[in-house]
N, C-alpha and C positions, 0 to 999 in steps of 0.2 A: 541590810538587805539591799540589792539594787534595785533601784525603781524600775519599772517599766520606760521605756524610753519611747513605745510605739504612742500615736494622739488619734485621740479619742476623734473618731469617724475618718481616719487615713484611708484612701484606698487606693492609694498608688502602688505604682509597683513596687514589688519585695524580692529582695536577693535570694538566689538559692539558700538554702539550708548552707552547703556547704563551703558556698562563699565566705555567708554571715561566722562559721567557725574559723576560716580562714584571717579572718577580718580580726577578730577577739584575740587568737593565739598572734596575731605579728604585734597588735599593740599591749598587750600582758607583755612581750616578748621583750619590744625594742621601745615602747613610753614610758612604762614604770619604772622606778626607780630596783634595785634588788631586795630591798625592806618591803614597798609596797605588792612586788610580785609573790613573796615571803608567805607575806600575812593575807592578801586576797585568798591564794591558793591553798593555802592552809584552811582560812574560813570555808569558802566555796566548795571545794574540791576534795578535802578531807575532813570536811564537818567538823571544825574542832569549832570549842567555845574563845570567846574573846576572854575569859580568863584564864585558859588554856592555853592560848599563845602567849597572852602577857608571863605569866610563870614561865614559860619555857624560855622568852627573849629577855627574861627579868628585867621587864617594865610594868610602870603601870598598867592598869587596864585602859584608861582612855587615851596613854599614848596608844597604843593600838586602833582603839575605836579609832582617833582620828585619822593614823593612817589608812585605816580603812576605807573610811569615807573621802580619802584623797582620793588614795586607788579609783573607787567608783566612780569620782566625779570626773578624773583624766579619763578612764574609760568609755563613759560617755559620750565625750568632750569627742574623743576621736572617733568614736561609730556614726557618729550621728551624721557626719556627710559619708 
């Protein structure tokens, strides 16, 4: 799951909505690798289980998990400025 990236008593200012989707779809798009886009989107966006992708890409399951938790952690990495 991704963590929360917002800190605890922020009140500064916040991008539109529509920015912030703007912002998520170019780095999914043009940071991640096409495995980590793969497997994000698949978890995220079509709810599968992480044994569910691993079966389908016949890998382990914690290869997955890890690339998952890559995915998330470059994602971050890039929203957060």
């Amino acid at each position: 799951m991704i963590k929360s990236t917002l800190y605890e008593g922020y009140e500064g200012p916040r991008l539109p909505r529509s920015v912030q989707i703007q912002r998520v779809n170019r780095v999914i798009a043009e940071e991640l690798t096409p495995c980590q886009r793969e497997i994000l989107l698949a978890y995220y966006i079509d709810n599968r289980k992480i044994n569910e992708i691993a079966l389908e890409r016949g890998v382990h399951k914690s290869t997955v998990s890890r690339t998952l938790k890559r995915a998330e952690k470059k994602l971050r990495r890039y929203l957060r400025y």
